[in-house]
N, CA, C and O atoms as CSV, one atom per row, in Angstrom:
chain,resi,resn,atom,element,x,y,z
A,1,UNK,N,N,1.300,45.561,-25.518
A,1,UNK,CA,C,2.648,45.664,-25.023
A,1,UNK,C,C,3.611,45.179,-26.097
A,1,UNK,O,O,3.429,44.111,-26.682
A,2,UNK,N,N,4.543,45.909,-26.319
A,2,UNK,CA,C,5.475,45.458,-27.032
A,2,UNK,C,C,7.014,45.651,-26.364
A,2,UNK,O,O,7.615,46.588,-25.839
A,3,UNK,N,N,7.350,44.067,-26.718
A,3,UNK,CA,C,8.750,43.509,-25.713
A,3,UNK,C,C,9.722,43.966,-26.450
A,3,UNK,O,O,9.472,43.913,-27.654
A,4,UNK,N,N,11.146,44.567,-26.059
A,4,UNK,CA,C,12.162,44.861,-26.613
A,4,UNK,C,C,13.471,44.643,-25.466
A,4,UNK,O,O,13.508,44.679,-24.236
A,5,UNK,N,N,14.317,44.445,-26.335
A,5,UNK,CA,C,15.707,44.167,-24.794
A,5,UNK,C,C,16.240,45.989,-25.086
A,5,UNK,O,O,17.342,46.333,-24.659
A,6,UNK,N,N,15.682,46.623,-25.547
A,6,UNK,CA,C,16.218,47.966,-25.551
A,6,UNK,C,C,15.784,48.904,-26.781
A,6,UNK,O,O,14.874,48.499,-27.503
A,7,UNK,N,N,16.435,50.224,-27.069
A,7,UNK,CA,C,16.092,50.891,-27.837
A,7,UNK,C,C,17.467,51.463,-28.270
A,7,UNK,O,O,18.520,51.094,-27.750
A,8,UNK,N,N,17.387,52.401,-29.270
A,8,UNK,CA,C,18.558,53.399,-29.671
A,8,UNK,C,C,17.778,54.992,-29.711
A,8,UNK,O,O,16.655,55.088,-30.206
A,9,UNK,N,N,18.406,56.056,-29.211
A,9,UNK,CA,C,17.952,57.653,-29.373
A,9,UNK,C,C,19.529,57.764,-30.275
A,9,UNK,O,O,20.601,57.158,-30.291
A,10,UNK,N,N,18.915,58.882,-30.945
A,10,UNK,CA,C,20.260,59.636,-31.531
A,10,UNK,C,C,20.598,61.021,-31.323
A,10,UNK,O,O,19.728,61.882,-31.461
A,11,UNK,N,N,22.005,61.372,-30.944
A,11,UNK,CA,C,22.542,62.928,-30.350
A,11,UNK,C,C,22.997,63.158,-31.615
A,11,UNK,O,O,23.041,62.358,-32.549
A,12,UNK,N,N,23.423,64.604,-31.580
A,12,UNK,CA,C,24.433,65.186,-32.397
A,12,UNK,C,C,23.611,65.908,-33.404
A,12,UNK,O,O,22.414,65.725,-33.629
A,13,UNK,N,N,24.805,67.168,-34.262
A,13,UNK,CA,C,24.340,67.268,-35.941
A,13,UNK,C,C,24.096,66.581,-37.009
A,13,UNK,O,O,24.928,65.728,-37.318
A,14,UNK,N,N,23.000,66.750,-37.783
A,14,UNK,CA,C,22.551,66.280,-38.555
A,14,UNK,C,C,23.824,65.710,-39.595
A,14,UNK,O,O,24.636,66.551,-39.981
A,15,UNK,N,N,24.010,64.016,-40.120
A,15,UNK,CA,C,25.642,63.882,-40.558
A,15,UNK,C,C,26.340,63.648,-39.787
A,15,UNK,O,O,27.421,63.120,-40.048
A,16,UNK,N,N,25.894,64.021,-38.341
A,16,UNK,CA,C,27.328,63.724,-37.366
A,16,UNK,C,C,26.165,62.979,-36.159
A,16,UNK,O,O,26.265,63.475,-35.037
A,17,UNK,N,N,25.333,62.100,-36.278
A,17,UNK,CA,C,24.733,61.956,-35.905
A,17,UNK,C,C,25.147,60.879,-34.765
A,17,UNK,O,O,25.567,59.912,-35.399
A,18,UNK,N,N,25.245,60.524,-33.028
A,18,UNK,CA,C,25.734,59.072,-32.543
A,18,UNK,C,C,24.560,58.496,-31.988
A,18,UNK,O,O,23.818,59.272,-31.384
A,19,UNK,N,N,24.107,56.839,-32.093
A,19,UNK,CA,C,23.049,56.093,-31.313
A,19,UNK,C,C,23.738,55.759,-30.008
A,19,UNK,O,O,24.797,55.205,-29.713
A,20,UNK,N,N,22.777,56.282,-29.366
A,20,UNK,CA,C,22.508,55.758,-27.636
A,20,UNK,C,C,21.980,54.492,-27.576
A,20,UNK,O,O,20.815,54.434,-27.969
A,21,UNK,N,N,22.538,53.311,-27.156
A,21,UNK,CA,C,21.961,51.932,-26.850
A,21,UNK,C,C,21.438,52.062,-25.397
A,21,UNK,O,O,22.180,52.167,-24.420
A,22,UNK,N,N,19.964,52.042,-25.349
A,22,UNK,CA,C,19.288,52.180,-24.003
A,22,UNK,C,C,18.993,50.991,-23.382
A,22,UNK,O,O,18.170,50.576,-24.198
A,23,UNK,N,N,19.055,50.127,-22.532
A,23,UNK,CA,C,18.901,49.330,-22.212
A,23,UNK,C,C,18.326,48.722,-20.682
A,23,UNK,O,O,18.354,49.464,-19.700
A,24,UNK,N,N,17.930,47.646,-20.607
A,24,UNK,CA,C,17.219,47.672,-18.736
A,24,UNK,C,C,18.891,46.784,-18.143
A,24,UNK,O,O,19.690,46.323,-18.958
A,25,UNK,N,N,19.114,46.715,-16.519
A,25,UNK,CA,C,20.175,45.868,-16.652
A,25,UNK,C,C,20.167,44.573,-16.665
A,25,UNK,O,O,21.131,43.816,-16.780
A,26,UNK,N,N,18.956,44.303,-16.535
A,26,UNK,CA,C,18.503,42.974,-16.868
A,26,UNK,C,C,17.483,42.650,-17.802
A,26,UNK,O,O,16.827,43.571,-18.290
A,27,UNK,N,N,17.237,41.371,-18.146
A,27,UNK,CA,C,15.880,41.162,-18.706
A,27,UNK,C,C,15.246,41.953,-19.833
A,27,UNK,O,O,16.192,42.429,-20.460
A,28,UNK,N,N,14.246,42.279,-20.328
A,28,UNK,CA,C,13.307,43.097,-21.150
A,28,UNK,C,C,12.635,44.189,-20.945
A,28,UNK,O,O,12.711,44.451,-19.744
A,29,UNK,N,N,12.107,44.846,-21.421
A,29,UNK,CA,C,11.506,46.178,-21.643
A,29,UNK,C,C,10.042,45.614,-22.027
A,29,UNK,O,O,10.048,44.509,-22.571
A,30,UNK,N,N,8.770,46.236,-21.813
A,30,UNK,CA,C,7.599,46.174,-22.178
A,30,UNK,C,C,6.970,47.284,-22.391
A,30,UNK,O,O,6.350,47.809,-21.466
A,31,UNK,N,N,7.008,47.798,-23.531
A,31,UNK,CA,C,6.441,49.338,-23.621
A,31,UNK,C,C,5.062,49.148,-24.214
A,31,UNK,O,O,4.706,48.175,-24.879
A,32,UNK,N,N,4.312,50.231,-23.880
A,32,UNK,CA,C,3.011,50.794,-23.829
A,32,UNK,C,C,2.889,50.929,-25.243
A,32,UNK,O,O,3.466,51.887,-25.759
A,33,UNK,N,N,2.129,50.005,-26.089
A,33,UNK,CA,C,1.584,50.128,-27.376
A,33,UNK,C,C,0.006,50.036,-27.945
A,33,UNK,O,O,-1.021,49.791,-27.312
A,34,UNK,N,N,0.170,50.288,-29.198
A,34,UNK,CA,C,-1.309,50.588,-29.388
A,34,UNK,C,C,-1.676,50.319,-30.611
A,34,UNK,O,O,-1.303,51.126,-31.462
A,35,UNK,N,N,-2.613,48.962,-31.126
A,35,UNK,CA,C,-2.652,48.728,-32.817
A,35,UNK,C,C,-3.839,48.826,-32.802
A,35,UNK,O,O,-4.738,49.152,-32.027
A,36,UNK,N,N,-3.631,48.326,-34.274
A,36,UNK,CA,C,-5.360,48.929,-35.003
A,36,UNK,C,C,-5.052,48.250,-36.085
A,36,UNK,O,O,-3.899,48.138,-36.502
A,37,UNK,N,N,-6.098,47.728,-36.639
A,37,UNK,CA,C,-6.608,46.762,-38.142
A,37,UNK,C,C,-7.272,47.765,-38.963
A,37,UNK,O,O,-8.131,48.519,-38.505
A,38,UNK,N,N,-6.941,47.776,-39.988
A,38,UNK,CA,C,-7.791,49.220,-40.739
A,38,UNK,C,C,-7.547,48.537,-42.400
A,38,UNK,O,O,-6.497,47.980,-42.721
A,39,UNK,N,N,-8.855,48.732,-43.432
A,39,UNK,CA,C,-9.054,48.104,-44.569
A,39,UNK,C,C,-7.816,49.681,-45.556
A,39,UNK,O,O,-7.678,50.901,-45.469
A,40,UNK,N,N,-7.135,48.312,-46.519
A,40,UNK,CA,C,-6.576,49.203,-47.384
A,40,UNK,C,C,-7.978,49.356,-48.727
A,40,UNK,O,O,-8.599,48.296,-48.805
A,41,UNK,N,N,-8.255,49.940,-49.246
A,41,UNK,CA,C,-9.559,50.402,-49.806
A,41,UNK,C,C,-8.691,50.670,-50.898
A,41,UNK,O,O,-9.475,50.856,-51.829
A,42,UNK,N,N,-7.676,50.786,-51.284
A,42,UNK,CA,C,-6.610,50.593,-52.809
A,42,UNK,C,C,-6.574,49.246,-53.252
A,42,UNK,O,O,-5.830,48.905,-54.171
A,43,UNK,N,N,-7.490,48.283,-52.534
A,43,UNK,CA,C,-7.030,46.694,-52.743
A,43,UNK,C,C,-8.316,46.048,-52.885
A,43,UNK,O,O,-9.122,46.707,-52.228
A,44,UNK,N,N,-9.001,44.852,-53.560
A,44,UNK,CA,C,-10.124,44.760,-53.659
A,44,UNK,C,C,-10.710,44.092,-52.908
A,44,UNK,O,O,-10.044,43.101,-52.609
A,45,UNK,N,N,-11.801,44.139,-52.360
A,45,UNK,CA,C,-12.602,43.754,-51.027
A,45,UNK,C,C,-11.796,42.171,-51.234
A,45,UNK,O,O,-10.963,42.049,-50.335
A,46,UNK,N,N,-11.821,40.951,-52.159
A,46,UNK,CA,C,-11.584,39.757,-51.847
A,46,UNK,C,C,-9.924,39.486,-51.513
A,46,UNK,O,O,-9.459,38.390,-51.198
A,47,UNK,N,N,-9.014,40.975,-51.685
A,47,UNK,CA,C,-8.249,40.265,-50.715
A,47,UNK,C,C,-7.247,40.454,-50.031
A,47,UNK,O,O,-6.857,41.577,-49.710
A,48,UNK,N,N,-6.734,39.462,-49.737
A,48,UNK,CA,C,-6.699,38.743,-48.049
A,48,UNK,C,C,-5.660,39.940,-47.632
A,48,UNK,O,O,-5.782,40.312,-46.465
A,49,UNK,N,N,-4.596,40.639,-48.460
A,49,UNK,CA,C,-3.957,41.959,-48.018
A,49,UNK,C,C,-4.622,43.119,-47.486
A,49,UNK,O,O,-4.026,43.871,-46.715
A,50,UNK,N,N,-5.765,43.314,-47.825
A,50,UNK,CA,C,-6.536,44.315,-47.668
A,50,UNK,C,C,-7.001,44.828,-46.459
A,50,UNK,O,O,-7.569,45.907,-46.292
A,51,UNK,N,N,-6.715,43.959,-45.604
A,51,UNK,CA,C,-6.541,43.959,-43.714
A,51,UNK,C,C,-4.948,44.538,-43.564
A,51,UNK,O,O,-3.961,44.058,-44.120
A,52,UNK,N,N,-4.982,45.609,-42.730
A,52,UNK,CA,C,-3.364,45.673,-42.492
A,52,UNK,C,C,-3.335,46.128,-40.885
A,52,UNK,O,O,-4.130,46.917,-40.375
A,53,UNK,N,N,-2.545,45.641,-40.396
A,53,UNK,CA,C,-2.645,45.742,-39.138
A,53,UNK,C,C,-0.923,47.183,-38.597
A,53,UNK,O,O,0.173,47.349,-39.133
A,54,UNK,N,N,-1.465,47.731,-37.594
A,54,UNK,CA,C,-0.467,48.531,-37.676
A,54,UNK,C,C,-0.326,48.939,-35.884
A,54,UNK,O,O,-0.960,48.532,-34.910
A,55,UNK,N,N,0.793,49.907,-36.025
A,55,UNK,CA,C,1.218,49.596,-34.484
A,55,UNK,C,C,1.775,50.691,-33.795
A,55,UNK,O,O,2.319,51.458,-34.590
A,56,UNK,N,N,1.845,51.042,-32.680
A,56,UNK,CA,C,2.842,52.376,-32.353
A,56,UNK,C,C,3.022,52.040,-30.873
A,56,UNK,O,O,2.390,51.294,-30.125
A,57,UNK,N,N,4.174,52.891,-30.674
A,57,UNK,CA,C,4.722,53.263,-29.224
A,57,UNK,C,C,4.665,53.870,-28.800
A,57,UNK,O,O,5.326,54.860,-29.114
A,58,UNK,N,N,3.727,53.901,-27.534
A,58,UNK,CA,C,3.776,55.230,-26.518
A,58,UNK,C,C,4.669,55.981,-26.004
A,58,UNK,O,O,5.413,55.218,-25.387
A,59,UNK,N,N,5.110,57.251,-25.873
A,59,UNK,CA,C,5.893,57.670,-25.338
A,59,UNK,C,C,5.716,58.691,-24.119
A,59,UNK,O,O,4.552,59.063,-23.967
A,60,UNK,N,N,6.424,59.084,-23.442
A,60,UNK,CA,C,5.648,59.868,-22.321
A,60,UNK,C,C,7.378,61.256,-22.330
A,60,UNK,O,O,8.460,61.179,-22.913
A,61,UNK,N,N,6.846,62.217,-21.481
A,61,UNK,CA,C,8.317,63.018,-21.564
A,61,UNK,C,C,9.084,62.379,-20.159
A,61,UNK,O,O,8.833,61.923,-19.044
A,62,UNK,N,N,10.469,62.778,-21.304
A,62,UNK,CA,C,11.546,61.857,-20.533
A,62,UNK,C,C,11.733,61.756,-19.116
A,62,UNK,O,O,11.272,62.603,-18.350
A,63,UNK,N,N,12.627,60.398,-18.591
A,63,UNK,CA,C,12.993,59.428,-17.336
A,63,UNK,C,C,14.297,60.785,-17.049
A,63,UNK,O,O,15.182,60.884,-17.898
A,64,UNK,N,N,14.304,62.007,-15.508
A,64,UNK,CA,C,15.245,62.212,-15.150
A,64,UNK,C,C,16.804,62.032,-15.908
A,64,UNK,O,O,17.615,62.856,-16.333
A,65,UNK,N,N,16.781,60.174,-15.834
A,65,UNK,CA,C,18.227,60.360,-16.507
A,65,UNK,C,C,18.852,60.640,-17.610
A,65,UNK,O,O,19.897,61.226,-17.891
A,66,UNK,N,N,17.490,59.778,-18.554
A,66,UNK,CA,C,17.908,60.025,-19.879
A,66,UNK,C,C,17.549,61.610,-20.650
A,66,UNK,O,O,17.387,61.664,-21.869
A,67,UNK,N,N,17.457,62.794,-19.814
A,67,UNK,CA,C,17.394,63.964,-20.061
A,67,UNK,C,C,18.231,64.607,-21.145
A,67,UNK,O,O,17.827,65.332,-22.055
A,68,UNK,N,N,19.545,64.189,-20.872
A,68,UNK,CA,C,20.664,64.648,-21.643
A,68,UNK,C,C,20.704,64.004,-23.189
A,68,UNK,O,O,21.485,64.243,-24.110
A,69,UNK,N,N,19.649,63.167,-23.122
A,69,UNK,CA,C,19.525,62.143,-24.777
A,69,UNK,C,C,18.389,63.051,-25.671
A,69,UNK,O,O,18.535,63.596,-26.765
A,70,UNK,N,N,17.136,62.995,-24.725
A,70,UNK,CA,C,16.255,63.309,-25.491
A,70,UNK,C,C,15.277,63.670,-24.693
A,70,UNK,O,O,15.395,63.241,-23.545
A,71,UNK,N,N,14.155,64.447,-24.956
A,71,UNK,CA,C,12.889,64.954,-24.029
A,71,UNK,C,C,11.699,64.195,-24.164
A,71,UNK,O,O,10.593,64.613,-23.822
A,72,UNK,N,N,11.966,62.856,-24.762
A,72,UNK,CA,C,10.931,62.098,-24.499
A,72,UNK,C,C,11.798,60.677,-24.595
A,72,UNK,O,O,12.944,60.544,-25.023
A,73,UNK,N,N,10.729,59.457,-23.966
A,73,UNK,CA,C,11.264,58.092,-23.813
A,73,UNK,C,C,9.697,57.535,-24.655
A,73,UNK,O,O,8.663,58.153,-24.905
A,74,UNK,N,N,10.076,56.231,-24.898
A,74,UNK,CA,C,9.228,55.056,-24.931
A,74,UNK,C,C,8.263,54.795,-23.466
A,74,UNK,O,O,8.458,55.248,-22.339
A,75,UNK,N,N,7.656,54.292,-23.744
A,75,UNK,CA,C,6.919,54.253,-21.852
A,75,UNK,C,C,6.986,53.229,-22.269
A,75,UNK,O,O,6.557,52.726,-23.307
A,76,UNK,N,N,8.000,52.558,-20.785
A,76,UNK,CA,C,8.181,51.224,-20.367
A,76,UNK,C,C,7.047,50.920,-19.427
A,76,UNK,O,O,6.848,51.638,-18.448
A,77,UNK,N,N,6.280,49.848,-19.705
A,77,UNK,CA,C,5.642,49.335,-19.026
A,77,UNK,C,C,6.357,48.307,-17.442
A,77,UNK,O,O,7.071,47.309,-17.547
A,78,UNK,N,N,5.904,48.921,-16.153
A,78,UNK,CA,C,6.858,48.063,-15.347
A,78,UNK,C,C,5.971,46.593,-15.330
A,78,UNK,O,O,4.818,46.609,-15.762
A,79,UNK,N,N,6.414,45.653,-14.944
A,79,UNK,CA,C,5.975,44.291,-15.255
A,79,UNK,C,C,4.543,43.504,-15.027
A,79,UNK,O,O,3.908,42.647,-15.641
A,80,UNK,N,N,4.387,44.225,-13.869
A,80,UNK,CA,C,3.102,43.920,-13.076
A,80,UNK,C,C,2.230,44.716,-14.099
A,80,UNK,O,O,1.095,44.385,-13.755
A,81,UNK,N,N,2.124,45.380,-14.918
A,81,UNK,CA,C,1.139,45.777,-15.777
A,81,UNK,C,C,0.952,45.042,-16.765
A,81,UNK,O,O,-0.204,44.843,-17.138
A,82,UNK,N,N,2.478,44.220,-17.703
A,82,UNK,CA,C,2.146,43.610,-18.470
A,82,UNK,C,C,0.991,43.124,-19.485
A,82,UNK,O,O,0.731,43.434,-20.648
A,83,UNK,N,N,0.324,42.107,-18.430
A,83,UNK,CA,C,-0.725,41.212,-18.425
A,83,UNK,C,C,-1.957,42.193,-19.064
A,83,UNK,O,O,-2.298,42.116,-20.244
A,84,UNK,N,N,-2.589,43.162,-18.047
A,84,UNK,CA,C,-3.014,44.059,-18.467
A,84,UNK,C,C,-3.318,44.635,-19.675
A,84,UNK,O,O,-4.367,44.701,-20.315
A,85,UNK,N,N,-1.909,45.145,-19.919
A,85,UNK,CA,C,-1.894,45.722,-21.641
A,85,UNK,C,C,-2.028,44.745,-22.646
A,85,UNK,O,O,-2.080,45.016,-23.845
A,86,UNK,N,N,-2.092,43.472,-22.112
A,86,UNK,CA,C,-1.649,42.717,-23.247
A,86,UNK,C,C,-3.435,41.804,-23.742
A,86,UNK,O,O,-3.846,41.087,-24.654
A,87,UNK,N,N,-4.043,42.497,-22.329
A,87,UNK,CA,C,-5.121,41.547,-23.114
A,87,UNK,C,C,-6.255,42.046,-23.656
A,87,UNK,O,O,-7.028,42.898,-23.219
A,88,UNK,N,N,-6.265,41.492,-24.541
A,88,UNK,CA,C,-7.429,42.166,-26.029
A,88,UNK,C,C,-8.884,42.625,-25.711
A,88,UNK,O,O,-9.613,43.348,-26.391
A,89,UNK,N,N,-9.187,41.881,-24.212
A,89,UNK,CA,C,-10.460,42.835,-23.809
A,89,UNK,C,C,-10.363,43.979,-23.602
A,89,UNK,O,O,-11.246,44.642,-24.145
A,90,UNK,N,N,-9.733,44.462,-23.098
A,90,UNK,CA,C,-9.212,45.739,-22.489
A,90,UNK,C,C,-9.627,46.659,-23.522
A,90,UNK,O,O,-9.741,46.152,-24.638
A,91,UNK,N,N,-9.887,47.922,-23.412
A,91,UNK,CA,C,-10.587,49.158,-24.689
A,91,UNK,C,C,-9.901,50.066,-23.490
A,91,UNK,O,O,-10.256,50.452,-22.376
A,92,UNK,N,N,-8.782,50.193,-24.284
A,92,UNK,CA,C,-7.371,51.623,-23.875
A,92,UNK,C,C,-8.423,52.917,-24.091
A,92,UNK,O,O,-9.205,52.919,-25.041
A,93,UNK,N,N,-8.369,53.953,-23.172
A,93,UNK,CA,C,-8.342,55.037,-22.594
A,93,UNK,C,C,-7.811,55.814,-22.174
A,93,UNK,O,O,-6.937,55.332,-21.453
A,94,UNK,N,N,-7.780,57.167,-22.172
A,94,UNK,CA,C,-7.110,58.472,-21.636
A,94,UNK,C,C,-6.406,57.994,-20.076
A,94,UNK,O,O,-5.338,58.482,-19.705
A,95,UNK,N,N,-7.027,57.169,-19.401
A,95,UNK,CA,C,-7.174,56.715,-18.254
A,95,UNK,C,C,-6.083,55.202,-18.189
A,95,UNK,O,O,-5.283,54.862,-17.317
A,96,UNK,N,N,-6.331,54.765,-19.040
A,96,UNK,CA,C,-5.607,53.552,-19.219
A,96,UNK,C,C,-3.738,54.266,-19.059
A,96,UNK,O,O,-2.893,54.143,-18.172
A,97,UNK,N,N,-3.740,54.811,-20.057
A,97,UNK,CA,C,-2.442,55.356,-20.809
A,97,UNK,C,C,-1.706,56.504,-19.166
A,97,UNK,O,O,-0.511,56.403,-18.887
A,98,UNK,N,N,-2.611,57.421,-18.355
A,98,UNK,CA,C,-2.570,58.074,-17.792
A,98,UNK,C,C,-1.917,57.271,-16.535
A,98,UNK,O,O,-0.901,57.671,-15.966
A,99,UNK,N,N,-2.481,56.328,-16.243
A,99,UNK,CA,C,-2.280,55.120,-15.291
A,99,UNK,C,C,-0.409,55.045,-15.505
A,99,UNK,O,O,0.568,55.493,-14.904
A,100,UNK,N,N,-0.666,54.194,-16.735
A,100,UNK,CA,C,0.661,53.704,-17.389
A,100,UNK,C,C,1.734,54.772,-17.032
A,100,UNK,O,O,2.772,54.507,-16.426
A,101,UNK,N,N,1.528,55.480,-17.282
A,101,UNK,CA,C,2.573,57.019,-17.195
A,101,UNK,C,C,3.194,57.031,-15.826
A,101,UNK,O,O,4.416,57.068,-15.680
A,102,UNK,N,N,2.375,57.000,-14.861
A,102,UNK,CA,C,2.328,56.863,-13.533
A,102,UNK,C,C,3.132,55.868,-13.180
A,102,UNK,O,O,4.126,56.162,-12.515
A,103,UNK,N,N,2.923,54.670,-13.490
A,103,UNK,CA,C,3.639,53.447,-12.809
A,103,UNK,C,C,4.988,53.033,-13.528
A,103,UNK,O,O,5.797,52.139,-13.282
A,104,UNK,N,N,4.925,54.218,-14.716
A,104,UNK,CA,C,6.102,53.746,-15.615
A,104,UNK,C,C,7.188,55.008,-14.591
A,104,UNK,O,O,8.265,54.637,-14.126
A,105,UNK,N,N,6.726,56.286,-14.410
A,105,UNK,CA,C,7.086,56.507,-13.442
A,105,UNK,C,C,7.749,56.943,-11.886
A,105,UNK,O,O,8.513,57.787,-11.419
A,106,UNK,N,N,7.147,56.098,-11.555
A,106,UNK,CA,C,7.276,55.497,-10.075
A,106,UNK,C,C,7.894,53.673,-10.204
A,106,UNK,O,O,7.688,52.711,-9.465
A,107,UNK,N,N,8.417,53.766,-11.038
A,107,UNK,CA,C,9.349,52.446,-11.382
A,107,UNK,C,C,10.477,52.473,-10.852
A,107,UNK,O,O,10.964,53.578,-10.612
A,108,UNK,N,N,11.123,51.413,-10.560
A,108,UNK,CA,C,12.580,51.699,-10.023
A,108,UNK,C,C,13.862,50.840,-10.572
A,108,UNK,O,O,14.980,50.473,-10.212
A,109,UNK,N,N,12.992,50.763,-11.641
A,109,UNK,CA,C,14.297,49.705,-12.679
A,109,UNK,C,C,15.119,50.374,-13.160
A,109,UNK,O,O,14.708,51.528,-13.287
A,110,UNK,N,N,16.339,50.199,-13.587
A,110,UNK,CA,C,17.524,51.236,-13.516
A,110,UNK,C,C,17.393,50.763,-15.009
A,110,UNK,O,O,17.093,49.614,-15.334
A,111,UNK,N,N,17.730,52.075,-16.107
A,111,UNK,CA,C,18.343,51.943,-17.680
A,111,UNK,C,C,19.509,52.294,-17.775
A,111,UNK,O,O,20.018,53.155,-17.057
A,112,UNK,N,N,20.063,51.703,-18.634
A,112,UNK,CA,C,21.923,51.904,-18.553
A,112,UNK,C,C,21.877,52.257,-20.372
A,112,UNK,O,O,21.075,51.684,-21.109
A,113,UNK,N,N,22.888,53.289,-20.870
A,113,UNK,CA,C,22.769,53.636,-21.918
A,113,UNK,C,C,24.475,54.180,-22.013
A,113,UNK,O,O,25.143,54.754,-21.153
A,114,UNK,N,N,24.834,53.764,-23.347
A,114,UNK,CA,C,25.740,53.987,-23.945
A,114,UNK,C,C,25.855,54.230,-25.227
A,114,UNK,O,O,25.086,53.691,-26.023
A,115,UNK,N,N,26.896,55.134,-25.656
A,115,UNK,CA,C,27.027,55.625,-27.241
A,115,UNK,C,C,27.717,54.315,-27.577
A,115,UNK,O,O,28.312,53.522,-26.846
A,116,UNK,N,N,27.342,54.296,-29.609
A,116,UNK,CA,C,27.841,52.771,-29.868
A,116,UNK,C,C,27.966,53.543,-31.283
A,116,UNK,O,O,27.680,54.608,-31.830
A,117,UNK,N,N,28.498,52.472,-31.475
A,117,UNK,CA,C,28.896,53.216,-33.607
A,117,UNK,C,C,27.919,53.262,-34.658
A,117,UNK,O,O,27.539,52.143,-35.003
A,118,UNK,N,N,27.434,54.170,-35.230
A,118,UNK,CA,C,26.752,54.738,-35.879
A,118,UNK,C,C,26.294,53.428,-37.047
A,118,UNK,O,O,27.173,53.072,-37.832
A,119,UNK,N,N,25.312,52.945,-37.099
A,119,UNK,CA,C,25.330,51.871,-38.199
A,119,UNK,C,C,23.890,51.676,-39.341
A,119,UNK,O,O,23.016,52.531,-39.198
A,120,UNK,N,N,23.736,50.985,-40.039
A,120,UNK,CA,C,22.769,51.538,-41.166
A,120,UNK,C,C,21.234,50.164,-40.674
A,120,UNK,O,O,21.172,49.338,-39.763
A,121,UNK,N,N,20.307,50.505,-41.730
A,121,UNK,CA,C,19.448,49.398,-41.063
A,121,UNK,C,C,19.692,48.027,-41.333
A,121,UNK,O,O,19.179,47.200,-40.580
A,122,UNK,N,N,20.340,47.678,-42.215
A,122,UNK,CA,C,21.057,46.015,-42.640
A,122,UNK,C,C,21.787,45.720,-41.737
A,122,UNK,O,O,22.001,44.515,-41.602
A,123,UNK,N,N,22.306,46.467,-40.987
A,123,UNK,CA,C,24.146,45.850,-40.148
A,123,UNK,C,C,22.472,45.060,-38.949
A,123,UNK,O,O,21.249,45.196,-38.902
A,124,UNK,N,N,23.423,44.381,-38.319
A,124,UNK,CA,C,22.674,43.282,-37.487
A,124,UNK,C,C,23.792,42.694,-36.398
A,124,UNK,O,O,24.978,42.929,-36.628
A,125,UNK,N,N,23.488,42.071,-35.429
A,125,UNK,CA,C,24.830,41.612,-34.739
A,125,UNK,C,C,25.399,42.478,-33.358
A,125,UNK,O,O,25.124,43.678,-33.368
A,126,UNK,N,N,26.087,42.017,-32.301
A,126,UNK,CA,C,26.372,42.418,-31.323
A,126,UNK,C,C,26.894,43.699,-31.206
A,126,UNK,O,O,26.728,44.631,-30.419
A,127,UNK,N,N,27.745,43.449,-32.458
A,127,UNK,CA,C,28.272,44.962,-32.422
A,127,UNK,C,C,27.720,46.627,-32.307
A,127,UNK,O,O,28.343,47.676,-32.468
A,128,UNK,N,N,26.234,46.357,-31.948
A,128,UNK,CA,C,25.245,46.862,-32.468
A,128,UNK,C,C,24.576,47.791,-31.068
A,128,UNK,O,O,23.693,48.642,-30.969
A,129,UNK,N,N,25.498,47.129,-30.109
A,129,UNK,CA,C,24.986,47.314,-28.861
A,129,UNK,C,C,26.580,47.342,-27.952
A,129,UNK,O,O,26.583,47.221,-26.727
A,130,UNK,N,N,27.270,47.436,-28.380
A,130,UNK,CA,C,28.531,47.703,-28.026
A,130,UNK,C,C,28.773,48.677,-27.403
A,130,UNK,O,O,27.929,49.477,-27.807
A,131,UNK,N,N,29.656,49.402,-26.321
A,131,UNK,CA,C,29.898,50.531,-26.259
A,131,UNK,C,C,31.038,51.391,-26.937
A,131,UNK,O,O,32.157,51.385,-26.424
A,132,UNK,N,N,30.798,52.095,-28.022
A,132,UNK,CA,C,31.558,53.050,-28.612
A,132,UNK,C,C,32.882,52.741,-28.292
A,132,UNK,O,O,33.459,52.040,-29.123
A,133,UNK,N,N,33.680,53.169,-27.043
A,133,UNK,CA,C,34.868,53.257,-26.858
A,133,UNK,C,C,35.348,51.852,-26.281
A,133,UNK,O,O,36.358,51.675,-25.600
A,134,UNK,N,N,34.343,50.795,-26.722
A,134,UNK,CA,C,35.202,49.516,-26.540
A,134,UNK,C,C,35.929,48.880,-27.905
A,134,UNK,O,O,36.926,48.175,-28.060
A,135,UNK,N,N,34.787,49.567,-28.977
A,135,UNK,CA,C,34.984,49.184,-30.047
A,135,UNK,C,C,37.241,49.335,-30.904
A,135,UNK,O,O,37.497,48.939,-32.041
């Protein structure tokens, strides 16, 4: 599981591009993830870089609302699964993920999303999550 207080999608032409700040109205997000440890074999067996651990986000096709953004979402994990995803016994399956899809859902947590000003990967800060026409 990987925790986030939200995400950004982007609309528009390429150059004219605006971020959607997606957000829950409360609290955090827990989306459906999936890592793996895999040897870099460019590096020499003694070292300690040579482990790299790596990561991704599930996505499932899009939540009703956010239709008009994009045709797919992140799969939010609803809470009561949490625990679940998070523990390292677990060996994820077609079945696992299929589940997830399901309860992500049949969820009833509301996402609230607004356009915000277009910004680069250094900018940092509230402004970041603003809504566009407050700015």
């Amino acid at each position: 599981m990987i925790p986030a207080t939200g995400y950004y999608e982007w609309t528009g032409e390429k150059g004219a591009k605006l971020p959607w700040w997606i957000h829950p109205e409360q609290g955090i997000l827990g989306f459906a993830g999936l890592y793996s440890w895999w040897q870099d074999r460019s590096r020499p067996d003694n070292d300690p870089d040579r482990w790299v651990l790596t990561a991704t986000i599930l996505t499932m096709s899009t939540v009703d609302e956010l239709a008009s953004i994009h045709d797919r979402n992140p799969l939010a994990l609803p809470e009561d699964h949490w625990e679940h995803w998070m523990d390292p016994s677990i060996v994820g399956d077609q079945k696992l993920v299929d589940e997830a899809v399901r309860a992500a859902r049949d969820e009833s947590s509301v996402l609230l999303f607004h356009k915000v000003s277009p910004f680069k990967p250094e900018d940092d800060g509230i402004v970041l999550t603003e809504p566009l026409n407050s700015l």
